[in-house]
C-alpha positions as CSV (number, residue, x, y, z in Angstrom):
1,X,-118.5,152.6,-44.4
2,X,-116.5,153.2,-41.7
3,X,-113.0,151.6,-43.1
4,X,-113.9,153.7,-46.5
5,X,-114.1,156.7,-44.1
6,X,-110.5,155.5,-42.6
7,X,-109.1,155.0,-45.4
8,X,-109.8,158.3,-47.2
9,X,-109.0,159.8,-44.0
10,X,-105.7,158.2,-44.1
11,X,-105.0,159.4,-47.5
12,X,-105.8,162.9,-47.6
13,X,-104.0,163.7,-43.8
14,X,-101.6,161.9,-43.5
15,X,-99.1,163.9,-42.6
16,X,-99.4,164.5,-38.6
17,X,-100.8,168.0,-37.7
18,X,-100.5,169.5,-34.4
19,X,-103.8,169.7,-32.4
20,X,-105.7,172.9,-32.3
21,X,-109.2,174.5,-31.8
22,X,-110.7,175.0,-34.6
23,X,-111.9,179.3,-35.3
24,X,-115.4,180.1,-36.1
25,X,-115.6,181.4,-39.5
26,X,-119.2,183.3,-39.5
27,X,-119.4,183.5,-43.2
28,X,-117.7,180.4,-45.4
29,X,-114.4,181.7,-47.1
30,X,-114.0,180.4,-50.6
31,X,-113.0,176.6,-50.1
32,X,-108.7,176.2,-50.6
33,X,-110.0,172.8,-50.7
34,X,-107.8,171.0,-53.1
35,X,-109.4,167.0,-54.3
36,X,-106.6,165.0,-54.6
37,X,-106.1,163.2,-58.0
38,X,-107.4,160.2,-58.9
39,X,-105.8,157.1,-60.0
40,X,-103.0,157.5,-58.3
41,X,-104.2,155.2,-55.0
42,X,-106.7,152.1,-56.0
43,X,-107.7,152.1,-52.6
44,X,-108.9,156.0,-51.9
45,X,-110.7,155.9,-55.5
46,X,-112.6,152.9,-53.9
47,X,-113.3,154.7,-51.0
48,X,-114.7,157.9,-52.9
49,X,-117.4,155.4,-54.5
50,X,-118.5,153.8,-51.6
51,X,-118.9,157.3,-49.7
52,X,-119.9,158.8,-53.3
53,X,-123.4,156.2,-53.2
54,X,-123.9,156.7,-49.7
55,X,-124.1,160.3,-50.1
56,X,-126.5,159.7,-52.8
57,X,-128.5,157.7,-51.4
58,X,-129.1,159.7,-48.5
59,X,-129.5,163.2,-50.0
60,X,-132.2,161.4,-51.9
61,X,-134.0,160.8,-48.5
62,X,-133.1,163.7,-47.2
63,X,-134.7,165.6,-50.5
64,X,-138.1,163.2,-49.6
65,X,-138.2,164.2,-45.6
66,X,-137.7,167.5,-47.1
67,X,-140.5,167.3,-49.1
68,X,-142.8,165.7,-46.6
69,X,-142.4,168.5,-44.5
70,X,-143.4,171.3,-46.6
71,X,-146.7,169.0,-47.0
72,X,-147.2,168.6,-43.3
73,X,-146.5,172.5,-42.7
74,X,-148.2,173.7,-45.6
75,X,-151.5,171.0,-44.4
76,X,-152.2,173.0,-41.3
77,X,-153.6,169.8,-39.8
78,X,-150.2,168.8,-38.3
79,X,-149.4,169.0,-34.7
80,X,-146.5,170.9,-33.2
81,X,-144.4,167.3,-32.2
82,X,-144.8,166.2,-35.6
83,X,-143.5,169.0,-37.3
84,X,-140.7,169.0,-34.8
85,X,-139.9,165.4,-36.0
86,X,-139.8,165.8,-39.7
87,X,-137.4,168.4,-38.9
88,X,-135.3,166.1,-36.7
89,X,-135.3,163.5,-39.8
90,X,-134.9,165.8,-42.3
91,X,-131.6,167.4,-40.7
92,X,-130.4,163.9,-39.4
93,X,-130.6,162.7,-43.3
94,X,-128.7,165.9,-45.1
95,X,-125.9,165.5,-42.0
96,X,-125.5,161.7,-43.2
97,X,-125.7,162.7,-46.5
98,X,-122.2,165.3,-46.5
99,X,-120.3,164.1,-43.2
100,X,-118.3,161.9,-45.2
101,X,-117.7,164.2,-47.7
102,X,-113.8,164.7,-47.9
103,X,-114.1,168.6,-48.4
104,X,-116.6,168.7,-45.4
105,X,-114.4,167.4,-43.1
106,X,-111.1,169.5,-44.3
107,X,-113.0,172.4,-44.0
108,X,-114.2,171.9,-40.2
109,X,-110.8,171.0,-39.4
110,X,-109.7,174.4,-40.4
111,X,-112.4,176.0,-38.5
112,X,-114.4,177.1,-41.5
113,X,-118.3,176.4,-41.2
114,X,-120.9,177.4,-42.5
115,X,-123.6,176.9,-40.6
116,X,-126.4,177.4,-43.3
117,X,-125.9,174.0,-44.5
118,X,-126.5,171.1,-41.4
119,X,-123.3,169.3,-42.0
120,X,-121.4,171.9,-40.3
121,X,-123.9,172.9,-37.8
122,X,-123.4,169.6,-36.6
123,X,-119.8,169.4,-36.8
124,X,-119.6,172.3,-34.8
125,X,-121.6,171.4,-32.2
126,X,-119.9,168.4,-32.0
127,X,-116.4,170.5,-31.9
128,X,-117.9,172.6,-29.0
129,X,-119.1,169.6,-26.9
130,X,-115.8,168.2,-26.4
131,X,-113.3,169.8,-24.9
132,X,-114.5,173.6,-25.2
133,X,-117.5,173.4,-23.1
134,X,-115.7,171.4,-20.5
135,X,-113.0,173.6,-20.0
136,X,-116.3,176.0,-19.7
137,X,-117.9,174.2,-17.0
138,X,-114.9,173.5,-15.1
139,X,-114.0,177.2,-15.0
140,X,-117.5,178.0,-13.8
141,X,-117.5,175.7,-11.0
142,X,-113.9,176.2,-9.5
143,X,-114.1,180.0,-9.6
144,X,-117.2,180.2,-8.2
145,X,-119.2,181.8,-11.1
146,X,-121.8,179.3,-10.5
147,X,-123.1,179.6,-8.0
148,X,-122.5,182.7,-7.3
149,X,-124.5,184.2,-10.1
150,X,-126.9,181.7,-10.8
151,X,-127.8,178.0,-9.7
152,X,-126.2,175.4,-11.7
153,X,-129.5,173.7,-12.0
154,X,-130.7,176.9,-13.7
155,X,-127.8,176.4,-16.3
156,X,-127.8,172.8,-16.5
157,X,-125.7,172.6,-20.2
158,X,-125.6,175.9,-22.0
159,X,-127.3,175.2,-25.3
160,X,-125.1,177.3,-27.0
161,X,-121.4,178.4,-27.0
162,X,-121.0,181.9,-25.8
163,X,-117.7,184.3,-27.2
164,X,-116.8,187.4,-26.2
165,X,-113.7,189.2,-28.5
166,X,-112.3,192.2,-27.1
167,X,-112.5,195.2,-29.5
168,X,-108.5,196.0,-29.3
169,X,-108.1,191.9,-31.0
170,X,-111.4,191.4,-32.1
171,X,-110.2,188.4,-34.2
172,X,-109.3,186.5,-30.8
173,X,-112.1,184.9,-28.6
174,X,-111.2,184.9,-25.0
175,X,-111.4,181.6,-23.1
176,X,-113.5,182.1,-20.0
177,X,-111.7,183.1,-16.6
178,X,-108.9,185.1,-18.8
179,X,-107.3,187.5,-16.7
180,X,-106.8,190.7,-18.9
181,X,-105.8,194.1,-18.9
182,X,-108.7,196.3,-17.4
183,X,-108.1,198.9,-20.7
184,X,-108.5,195.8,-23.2
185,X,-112.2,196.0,-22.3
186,X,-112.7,200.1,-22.5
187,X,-115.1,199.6,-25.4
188,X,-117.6,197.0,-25.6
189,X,-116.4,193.5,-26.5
190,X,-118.0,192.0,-29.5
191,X,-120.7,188.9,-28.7
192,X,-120.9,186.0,-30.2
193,X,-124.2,183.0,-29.2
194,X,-123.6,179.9,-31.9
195,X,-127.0,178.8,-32.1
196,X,-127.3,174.6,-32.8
197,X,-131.1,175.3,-34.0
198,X,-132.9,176.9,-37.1
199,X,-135.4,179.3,-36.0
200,X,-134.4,183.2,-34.9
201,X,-135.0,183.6,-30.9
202,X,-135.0,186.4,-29.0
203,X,-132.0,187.0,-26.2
204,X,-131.3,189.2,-23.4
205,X,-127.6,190.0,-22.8
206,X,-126.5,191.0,-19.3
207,X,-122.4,191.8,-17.8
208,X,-122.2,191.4,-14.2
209,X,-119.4,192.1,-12.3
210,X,-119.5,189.2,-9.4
211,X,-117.1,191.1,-7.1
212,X,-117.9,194.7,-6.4
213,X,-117.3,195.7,-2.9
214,X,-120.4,196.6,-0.4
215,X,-118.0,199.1,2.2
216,X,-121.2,199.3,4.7
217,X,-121.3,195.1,5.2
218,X,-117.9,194.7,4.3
219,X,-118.4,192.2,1.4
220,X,-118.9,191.9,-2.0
221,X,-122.2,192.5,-4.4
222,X,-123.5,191.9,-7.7
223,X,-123.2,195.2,-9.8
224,X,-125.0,195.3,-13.3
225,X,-122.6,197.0,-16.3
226,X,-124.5,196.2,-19.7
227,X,-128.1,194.9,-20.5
228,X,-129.4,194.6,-23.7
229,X,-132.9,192.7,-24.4
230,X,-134.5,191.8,-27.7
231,X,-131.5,190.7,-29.4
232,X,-132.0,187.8,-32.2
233,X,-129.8,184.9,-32.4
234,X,-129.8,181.7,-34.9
235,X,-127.9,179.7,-37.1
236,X,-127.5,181.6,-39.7
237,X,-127.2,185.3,-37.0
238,X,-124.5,184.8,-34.6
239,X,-122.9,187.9,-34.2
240,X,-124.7,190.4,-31.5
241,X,-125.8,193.3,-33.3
242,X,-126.3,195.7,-30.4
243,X,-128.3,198.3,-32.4
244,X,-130.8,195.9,-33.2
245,X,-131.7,195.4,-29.4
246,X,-133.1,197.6,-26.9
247,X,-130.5,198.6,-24.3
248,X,-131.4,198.6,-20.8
249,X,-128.6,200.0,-19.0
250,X,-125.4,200.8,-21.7
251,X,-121.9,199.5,-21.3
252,X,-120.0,200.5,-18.5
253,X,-115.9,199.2,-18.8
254,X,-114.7,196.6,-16.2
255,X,-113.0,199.0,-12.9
256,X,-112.0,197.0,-10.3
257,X,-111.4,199.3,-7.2
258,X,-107.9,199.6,-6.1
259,X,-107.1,196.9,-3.3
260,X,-110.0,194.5,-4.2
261,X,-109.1,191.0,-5.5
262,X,-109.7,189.8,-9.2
263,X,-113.0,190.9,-10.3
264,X,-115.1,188.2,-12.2
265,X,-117.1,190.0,-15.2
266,X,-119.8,187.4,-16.7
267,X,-121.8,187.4,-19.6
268,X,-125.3,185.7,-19.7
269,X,-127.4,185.4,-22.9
270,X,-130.7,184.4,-21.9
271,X,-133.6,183.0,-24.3
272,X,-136.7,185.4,-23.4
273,X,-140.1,183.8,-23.0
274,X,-142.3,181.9,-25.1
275,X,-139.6,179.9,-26.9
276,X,-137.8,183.8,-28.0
277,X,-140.9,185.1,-28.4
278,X,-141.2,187.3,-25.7
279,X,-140.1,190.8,-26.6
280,X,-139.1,192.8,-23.7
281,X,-140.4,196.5,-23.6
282,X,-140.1,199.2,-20.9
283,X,-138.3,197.0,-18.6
284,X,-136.8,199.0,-15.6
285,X,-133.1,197.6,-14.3
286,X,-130.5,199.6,-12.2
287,X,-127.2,198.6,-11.9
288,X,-127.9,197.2,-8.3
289,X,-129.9,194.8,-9.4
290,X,-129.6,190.5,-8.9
291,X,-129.1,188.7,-11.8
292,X,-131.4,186.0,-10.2
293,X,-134.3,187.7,-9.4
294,X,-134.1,190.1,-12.8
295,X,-134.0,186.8,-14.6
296,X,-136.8,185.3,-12.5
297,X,-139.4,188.3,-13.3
298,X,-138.7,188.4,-17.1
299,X,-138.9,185.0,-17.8
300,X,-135.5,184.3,-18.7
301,X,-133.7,181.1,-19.3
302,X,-129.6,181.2,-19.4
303,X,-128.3,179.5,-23.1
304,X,-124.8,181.1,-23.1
305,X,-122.3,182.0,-20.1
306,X,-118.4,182.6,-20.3
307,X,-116.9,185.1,-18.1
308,X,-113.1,186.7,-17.6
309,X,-111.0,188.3,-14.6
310,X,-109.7,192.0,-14.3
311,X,-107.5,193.5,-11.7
312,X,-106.8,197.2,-10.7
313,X,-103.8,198.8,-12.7
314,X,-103.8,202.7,-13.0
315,X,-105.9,202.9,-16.0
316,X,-108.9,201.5,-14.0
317,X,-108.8,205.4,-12.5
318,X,-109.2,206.8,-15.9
319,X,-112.7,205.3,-15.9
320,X,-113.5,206.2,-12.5
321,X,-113.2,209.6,-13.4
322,X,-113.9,209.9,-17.2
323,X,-117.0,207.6,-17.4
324,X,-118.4,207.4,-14.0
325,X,-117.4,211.2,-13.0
326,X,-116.2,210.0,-9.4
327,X,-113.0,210.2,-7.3
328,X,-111.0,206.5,-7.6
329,X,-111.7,204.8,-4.8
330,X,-108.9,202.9,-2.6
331,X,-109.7,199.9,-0.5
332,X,-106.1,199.2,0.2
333,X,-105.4,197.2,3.9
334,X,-105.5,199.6,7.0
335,X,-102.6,198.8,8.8
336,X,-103.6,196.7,12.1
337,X,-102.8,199.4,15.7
338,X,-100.2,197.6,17.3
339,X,-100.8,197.8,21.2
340,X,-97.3,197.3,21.9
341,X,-96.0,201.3,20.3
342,X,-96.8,204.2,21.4
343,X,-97.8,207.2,19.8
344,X,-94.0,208.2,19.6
345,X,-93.2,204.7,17.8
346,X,-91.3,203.3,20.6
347,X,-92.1,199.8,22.0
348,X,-94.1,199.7,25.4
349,X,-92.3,197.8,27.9
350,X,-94.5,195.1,28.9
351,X,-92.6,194.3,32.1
352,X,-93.9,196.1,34.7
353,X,-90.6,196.3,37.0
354,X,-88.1,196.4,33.9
């Protein structure tokens, strides 16, 4: 099975192609797929059979697992676990059944997926557990993210790939720890949770600026700039449709005071109780809040994180004093007193008899 695989591999890419990551297409694009002729190469139109059967053979099972399971829901006598693993065969049988399929596998190497069918819900998973998620983790670790925010062992492995898209390129998904332009992020960034499992759950979206000075204790604090509860995610619903949640506390743009260091903005998407469940209602936050304890009292369990960086510029000012209706602060560096001037500027002579 494999060498068929190779060979039709082989046949159809030849041609080196430079390595990219592949785009999420939310909704499939009609296919440019184009089959390539047959009779022309003895050993590819051998290789279509071979994978041809196979996928026969196993759509047939799948069809059967399918069809046990609609007996063992619609019996009411089966328990929770075993419905959960006539799922797991089910889906493991229709991926085996298309993840040979030529077309298939074109179309995930141009990014397109559609994730109603579990072929490409596994394909993309699998795409996101390489390299993606490690660049993830690694950014999360070595700028401090974690644990700054949240224990790591809270995280763990997010369970599903979190993008943010900035409304001025909305086509573009940033790749976490960006530095960008303050004024890319005046409006609300689009959200995106790819979900690896069926059923529609729940989330609870939170922003969080990492580094907002505290003046009186001279350090930094936690400062809350969008939450938005009751939002549902799945397969089939990746993109956040805001309206459709109840929002908390509404978005406020990154500002990063004049004189502070890069700010880190992150973006949870927790799963609310009972599995996503658990609909939140008249939950009080302020935007002083700690992500850890707010997550702690609501039952929330992280699923998607990515972040980005922002520094001042001079359009941080217009927010200050459009949106938040205050005077731009400035925590630029005091010069140190030097106890060698005086107050006319002169150097003290520190030799007494000079």
């Amino acid at each position: 099975m494999n060498a068929a695989r190779h060979v039709l591999t082989l046949a159809r890419f030849g041609c080196k192609v430079a390595a990219r990551q592949p785009r999420t297409q939310l909704h499939r694009l009609q296919s440019t797929y184009v089959k390539p002729a047959s009779g022309v190469n003895p050993a590819y139109d051998e290789a279509v059979k071979i994978i041809d059967a196979y996928a026969a053979k196993k759509a047939a099972e799948a069809k059967a697992a399918a069809t046990e399971l609609a007996q063992a829901q619609g019996s009411g006598s089966a328990t929770d676990e075993q419905i959960s693993a006539l799922k797991k065969k089910w889906f493991d049988l229709a991926v085996e059944a298309e993840i040979n399929d030529p077309e298939v596998l074109w179309s995930a190497k141009q990014g397109e997926y559609d994730l109603t069918r579990p072929v490409f819900l596994h394909l993309r998973e699998q795409a996101w557990r390489g390299r993606p998620l490690e660049i993830l983790m690694q950014r999360l670790l070595q700028m401090f993210v974690l644990p700054d925010l949240l224990d790591p062992r809270d995280v763990g492995t997010p369970s599903a790939q979190l993008n943010i898209a900035l409304s001025a390129n909305p086509q573009d998904v940033l790749e976490p720890g960006s530095l960008i332009d303050p004024s890319e992020a005046r409006e609300q960034p689009e959200i995106e949770l790819v979900k690896f499992h069926e059923d529609s759950r729940l989330h609870t979206l939170v922003m969080v600026d990492l580094d907002e000075p505290l003046e009186t204790q001279q350090t930094f604090r936690e400062q809350f700039h969008w939450v938005v509860a009751n939002l549902p995610f799945s397969k089939s619903q990746s993109k956040a449709n805001i309206a459709e949640g109840l929002t908390l506390l509404p978005y406020v743009p990154p500002h990063p005071a004049r004189g502070t260091p890069n700010h880190r903005y992150a973006f949870v998407l927790f799963e609310q109780g009972e599995n996503g469940s658990n609909r939140l209602e008249s939950v009080e936050v302020s935007r002083d809040s700690v992500l850890r304890t707010f997550a702690a009292q609501h039952d929330l369990r992280p699923a998607g994180i990515s972040f980005f960086r922002a520094s001042w510029n001079e359009s941080v000012d217009n927010v200050y004093r459009d949106v938040l209706h205050q005077t731009p602060p400035n925590y630029g560096v005091a010069p140190t007193p030097r106890s060698d001037i005086g107050p006319d500027g002169r150097k003290i002579n520190v030799y007494e008899n000079y």
